[in-house]
C-alpha positions in Angstrom: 86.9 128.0 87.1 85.3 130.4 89.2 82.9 128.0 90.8 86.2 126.2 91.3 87.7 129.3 93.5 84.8 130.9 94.8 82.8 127.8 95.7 84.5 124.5 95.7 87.8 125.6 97.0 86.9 127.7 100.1 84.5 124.1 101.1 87.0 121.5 101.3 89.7 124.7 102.6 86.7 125.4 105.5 86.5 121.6 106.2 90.5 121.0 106.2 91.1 123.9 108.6 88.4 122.4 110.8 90.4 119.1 111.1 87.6 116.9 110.7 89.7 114.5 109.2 91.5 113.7 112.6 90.3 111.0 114.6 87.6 112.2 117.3 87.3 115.3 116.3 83.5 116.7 115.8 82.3 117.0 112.4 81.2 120.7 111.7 77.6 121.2 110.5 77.4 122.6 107.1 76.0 126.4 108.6 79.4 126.3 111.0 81.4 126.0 108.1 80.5 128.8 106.4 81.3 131.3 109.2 83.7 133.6 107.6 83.5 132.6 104.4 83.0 134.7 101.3 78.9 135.3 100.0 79.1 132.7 97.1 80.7 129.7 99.5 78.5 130.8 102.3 75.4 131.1 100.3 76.5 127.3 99.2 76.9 125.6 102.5 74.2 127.2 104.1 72.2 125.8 101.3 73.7 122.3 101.9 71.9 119.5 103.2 74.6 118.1 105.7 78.0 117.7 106.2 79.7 114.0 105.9 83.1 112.3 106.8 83.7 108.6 105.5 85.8 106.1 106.0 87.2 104.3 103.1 88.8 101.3 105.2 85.7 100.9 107.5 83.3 102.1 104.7 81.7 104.3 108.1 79.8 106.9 106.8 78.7 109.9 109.6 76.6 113.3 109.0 76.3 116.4 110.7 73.3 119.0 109.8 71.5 116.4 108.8 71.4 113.0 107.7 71.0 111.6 103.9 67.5 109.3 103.3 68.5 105.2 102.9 68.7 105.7 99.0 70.8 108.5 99.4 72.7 107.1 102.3 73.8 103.5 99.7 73.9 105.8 96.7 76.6 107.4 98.8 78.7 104.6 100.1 78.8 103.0 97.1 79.8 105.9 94.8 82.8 107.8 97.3 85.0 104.9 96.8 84.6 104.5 93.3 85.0 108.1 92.6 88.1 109.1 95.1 89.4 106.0 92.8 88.8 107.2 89.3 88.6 110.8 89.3 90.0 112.2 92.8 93.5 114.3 92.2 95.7 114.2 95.5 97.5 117.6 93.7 93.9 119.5 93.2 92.6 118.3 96.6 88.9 118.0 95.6 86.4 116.3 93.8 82.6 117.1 92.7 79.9 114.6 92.2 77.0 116.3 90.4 73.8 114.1 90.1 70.4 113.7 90.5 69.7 111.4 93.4 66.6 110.2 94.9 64.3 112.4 93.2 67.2 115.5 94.7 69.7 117.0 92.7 73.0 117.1 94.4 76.3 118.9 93.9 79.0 116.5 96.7 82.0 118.4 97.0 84.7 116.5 99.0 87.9 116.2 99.9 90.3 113.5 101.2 92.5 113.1 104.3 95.2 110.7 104.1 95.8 107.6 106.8 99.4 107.1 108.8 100.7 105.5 105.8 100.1 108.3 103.2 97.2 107.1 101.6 93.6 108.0 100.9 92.3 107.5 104.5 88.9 110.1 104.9 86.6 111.6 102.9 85.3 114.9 104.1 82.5 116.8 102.1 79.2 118.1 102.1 76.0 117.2 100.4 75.2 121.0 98.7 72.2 122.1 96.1 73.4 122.6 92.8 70.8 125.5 92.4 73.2 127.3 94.7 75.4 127.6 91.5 73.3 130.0 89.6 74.6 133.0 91.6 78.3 131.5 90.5 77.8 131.7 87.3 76.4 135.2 86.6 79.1 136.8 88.8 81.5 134.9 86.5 80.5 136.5 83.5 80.7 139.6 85.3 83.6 139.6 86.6 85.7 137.6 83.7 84.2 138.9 80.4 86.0 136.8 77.8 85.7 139.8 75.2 86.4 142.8 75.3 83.9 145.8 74.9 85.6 147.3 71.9 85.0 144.2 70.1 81.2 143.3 71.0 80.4 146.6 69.7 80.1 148.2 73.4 77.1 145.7 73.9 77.4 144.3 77.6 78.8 140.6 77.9 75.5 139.4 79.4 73.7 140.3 76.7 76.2 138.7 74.3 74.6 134.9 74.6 72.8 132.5 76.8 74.0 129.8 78.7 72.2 126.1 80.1 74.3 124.0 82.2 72.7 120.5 83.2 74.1 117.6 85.2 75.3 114.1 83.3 71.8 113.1 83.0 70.6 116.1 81.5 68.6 117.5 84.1 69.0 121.4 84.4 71.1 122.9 86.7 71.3 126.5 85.7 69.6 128.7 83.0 70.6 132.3 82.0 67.9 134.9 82.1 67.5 135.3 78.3 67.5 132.6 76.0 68.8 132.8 71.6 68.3 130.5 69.2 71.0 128.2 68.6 71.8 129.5 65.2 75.4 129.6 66.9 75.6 127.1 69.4 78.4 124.9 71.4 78.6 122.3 73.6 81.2 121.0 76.0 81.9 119.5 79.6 83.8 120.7 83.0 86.6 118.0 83.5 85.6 115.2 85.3 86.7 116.5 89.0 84.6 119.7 88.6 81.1 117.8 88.7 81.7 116.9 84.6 78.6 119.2 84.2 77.4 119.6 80.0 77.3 123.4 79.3 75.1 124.8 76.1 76.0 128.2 75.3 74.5 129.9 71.9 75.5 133.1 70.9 72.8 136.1 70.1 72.3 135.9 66.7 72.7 139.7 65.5 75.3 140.1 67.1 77.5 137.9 64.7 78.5 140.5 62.6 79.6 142.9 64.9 82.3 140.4 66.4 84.4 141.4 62.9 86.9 143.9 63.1 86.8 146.1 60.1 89.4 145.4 57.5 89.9 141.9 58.4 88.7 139.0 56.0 84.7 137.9 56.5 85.3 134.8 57.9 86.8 135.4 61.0 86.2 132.2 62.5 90.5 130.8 61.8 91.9 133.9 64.1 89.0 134.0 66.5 89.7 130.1 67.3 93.6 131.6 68.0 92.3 134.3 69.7 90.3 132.0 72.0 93.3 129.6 72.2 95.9 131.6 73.0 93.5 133.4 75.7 93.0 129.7 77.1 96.7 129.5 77.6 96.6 132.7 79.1 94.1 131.7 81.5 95.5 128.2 82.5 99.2 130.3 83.0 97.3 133.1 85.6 95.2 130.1 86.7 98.9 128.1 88.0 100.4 131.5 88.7 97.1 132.2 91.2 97.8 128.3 92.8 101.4 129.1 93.3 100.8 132.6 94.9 97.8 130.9 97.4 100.4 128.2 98.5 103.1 130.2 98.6 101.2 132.2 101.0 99.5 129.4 103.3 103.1 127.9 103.4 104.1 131.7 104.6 101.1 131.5 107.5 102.4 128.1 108.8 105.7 129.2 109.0 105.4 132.7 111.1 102.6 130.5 113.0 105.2 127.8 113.7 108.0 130.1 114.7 105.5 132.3 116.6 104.5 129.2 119.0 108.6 128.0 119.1 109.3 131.2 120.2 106.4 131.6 122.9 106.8 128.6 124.3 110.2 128.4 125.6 109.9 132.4 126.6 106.8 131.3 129.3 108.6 129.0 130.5 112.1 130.8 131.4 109.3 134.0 132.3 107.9 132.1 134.5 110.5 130.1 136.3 112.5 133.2 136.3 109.9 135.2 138.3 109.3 132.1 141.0 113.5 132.8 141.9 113.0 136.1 142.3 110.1 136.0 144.0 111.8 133.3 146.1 109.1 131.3 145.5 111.6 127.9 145.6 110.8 125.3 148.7 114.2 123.7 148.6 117.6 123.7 146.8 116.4 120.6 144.7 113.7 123.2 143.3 116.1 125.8 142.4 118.1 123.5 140.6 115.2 122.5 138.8 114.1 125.8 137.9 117.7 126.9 136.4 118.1 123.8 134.6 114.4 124.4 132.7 115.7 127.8 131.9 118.9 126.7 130.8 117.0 124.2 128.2 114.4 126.8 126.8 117.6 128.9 126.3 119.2 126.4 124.3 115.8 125.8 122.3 115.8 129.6 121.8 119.1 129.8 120.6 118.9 126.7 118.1 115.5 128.4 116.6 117.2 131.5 116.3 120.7 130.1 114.5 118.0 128.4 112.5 116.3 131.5 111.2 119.6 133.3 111.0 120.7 130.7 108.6 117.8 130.5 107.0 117.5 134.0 105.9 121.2 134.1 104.9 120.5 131.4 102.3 117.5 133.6 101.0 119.9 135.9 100.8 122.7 133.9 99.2 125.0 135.1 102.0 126.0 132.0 103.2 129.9 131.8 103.8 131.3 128.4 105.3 134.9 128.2 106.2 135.6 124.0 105.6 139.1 123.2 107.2 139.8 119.3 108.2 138.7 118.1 111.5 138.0 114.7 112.9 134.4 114.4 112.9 133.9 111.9 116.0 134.9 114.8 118.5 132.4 118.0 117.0 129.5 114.5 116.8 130.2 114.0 120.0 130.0 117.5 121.3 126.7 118.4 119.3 125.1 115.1 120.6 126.5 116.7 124.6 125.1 119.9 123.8 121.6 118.3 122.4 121.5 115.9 125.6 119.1 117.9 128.3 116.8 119.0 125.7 116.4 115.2 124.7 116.4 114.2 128.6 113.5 117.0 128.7 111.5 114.9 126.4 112.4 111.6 127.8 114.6 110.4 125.1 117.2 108.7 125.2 120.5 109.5 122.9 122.7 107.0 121.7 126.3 107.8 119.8 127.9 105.1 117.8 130.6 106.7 116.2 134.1 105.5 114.4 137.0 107.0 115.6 139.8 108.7 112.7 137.3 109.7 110.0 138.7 113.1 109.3 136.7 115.8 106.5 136.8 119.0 105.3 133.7 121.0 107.3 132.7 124.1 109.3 131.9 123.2 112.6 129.5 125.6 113.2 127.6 124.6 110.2 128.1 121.0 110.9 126.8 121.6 114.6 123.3 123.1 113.2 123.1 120.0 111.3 123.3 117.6 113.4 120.8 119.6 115.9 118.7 120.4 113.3 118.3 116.6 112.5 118.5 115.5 116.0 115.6 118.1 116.9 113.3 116.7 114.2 113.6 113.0 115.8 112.9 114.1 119.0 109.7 116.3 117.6 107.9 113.6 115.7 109.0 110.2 117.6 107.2 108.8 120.4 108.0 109.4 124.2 110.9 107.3 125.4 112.3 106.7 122.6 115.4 105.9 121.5 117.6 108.2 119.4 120.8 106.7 117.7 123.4 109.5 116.5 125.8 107.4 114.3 129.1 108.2 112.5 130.6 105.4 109.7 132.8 105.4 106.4 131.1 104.3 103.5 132.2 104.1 99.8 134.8 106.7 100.2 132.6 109.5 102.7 131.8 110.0 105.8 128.3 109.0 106.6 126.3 110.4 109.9 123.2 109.1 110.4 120.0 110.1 112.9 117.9 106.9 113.5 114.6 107.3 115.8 111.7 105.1 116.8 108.7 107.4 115.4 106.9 106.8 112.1 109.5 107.7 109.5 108.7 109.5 106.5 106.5 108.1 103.4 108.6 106.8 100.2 106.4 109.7 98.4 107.5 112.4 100.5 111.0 111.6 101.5 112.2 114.7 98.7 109.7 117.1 98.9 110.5 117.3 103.0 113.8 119.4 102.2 112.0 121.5 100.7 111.1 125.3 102.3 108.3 125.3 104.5 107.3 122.0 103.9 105.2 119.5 106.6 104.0 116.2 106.1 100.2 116.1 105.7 100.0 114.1 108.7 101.6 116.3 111.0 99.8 119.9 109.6 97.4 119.2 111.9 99.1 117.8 114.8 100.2 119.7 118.2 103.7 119.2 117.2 104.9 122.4 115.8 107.6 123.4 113.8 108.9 126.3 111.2 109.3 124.0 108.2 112.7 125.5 107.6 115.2 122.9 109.8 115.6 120.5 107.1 116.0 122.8 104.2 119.1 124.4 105.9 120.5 121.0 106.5 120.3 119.9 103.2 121.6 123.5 101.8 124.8 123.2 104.4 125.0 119.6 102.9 125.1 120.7 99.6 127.7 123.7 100.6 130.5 121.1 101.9 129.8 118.8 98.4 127.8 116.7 100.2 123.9 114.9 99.7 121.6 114.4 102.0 118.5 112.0 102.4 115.7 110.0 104.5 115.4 106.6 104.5 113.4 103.5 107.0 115.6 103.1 109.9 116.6 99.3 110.6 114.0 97.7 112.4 111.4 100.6 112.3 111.7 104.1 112.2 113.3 106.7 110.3 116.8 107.6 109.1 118.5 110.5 107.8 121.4 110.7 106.5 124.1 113.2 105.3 127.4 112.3 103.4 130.1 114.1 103.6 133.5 113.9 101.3 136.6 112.8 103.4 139.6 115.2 103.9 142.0 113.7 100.8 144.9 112.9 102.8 142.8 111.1 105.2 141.4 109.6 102.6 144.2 108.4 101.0 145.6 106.9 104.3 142.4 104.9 105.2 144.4 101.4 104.1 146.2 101.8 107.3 143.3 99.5 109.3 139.6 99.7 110.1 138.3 102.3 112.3 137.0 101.7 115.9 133.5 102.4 116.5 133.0 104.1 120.2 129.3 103.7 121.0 127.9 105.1 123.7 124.8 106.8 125.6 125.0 110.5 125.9 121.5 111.2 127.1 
């Protein structure tokens, strides 16, 4: 596992972060890459032939650092889509093809971008030396012993045995300084998305009998294969603990990065339209109309990003308090959609209502309001300019249904749960210039939740996507709905 973290992980992480995946963008060289990384990372691209980015659709294959020989070049080709097939993991985010190619041996460690629809789309990696893995393993028995001293007899753990790890075809990769006979010998494999490299280890032969602990029975070997297992659980628990703590923390990096550039922007611009009225920098009242009317929209972005992170921290806190009392839903719609209409108009959007008169439920207005700005904000975001945004308002199967339907690229069927969730982009947009906190839709689906309500995302009719809240019906209203159908009042407020 440490040439998982040390080496592995910090290549496809350097190659990610460069957004080489994106169409257009430059391909780094493999030296470029390792700027900044830690020795044993470094030390492996540096030692890397080239970098590579290949298109499964197009089956395009470009370098960068170098370029691959013809036999390489097919070997290549032919092998990327067969392997992101059969051994990629979208969870781990790499692979490793370890062979001996062309008379080279070769350690490809990749990655995979995914396409506009969610699938496999590019494969970034580099072409690396497998020799570069010998200084991998010897720190790793340095710095994870898997005994402890007292129990080796205070001998020092690389002294304990000897190690040979070889590729599939049994050509050798790596050999530990000092070699024992394999009086005590094992044999087993890497998983399959780790290069699936054979390792032969063989313990030192004298050194059997000190590995039993006086007063125990002889043959040790039942509770030293616990000991082992349950220290393999151990390790597979810190292991997850370790992935949860790293994106935990990357998803903590987007958002103060996200909310750092929400904030900056709309403070240049009321900075700097500020300082051309005072200066009196205006030509003509048209101007100065212009100028207040920016201002007035970067306040109103400021102040929605900041009720955002208000009730955001509240729900870390568990603080929220919502005070429901019935209310007619068409009028506080209509008013959010008003109050969301120059901030659309700023982005060339158009905003639509259709909304049924009479449907009355039990919400806070405030928290209803951050809703539907939250949800109209995100449809303005990720659609296309000049778009059309429909803010709807219905009756179905006993609730009240509002619904937020744009003209962008709606959301994946994969990822239509996991975007409530805190934090939480779309792969597609990570590396986009659209940026946002990751926190809008989690606090509308929380406020949902709050008022006994669900929320989801669904394909828009036509194309597009929806979301959707549901909200229970005040009773009484409720119980009076066989009086006629509601009118709808649709309408463009933007």
């Amino acid at each position: 596992m440490e040439l998982y973290y040390s080496t592995f992980w910090p290549t496809v992480e350097a190659l990610s972060h460069a957004k080489a995946g994106a169409p257009g963008t430059p391909l780094p060289s493999p030296t470029k890459l390792a700027v900044g990384l830690d020795s044993t990372a470094a030390h492996f691209l540096k030692r890397a032939r080239y970098s590579f980015r290949f298109d499964l659709a197009t089956r395009r294959l470009e370098t960068a650092g170098g370029a691959p020989a013809p036999a390489a070049r097919r070997w290549l080709v032919d092998t990327l889509p067969r392997h992101v097939h059969a051994v990629y993991d979208p969870k781990e985010r790499l692979a490793a093809i370890v062979r001996t190619v062309d008379g080279a041996q070769r350690a490809i460690v990749y990655t995979v971008a995914k396409d506009k629809a969610g699938g496999p789309g590019t494969v970034l990696g580099v072409d690396g030396d497998p020799a570069a893995f010998g200084a991998v393993y010897t720190m790793g028995e340095e710095k994870f012993p898997l005994l402890p001293r007292p129990l080796t007899g205070g001998v020092i753990y690389d002294s304990l045995g000897s190690a040979i790890v070889t590729d599939a075809a049994g050509i050798e990769l790596y050999r530990s300084p000092v070699q024992y006979e394999p009086t005590f010998a094992a044999r087993d494999s890497v998983e399959a998305m780790m290069g699936a490299m054979p390792v032969h280890v063989a313990l030192r032969p004298d050194m059997a009998p000190k590995l039993i602990i006086g007063g125990m029975p002889r043959d040790q070997r039942p509770r030293l294969l616990i000991l082992l297992a349950l220290t393999a659980g151990l390790i597979a628990v810190a292991l997850q603990q370790l992935r949860r703590e790293y994106e935990l923390a990357r998803l903590r990096g987007d958002f103060v990065s996200g909310v750092s550039h929400e904030l900056r922007t709309p403070l240049a611009q009321i900075r700097m339209f500020s300082e051309t009225l005072l200066l009196g920098r205006v030509r003509s009242d048209e101007e100065q109309v212009r100028s207040l009317e920016i201002i007035d929209q970067e306040a109103r972005r400021l102040t929605h990003l900041v009720e955002n992170l208000l009730h955001f921290s509240r729900s870390e806190r568990q603080l929220t308090r919502l005070s429901p009392a019935p209310a007619p839903l068409a009028p506080l719609v209509s008013e959010a959609a008003e109050g969301f209409a120059p901030l659309a108009a700023a982005r060339g959007v158009t905003l639509r209502t259709e909304l049924a008169d009479g449907v009355v439920a039990l919400v806070d207005a405030d928290a209803l309001r951050q809703m539907l700005l939250n949800l109209l904000d995100n449809a303005v975001k990720y659609g296309p300019a000049g778009q059309t945004v429909t803010l709807g308002l219905s009756v179905g199967e006993g609730r009240a249904r509002i619904c937020v339907d744009d003209q962008g690229p709606g959301v994946p069927a994969a990822d239509r749960e996991r975007i409530w969730d805190q934090f939480w982009r779309l792969e597609r947009d990570r590396g986009s210039a659209v940026a946002g906190t990751g926190i809008g839709l989690s606090v509308v689906r929380e406020l949902v939740a709050l008022h006994g309500g669900r929320a989801w995302a669904e394909d828009a009719p036509g194309s597009g996507g929806r979301f959707v809240i549901e909200l229970p019906l005040e009773p009484q209203a409720h119980a009076a709905r066989g009086a006629g159908p509601l009118q709808a009042d649709a309408g463009a407020t933007a």
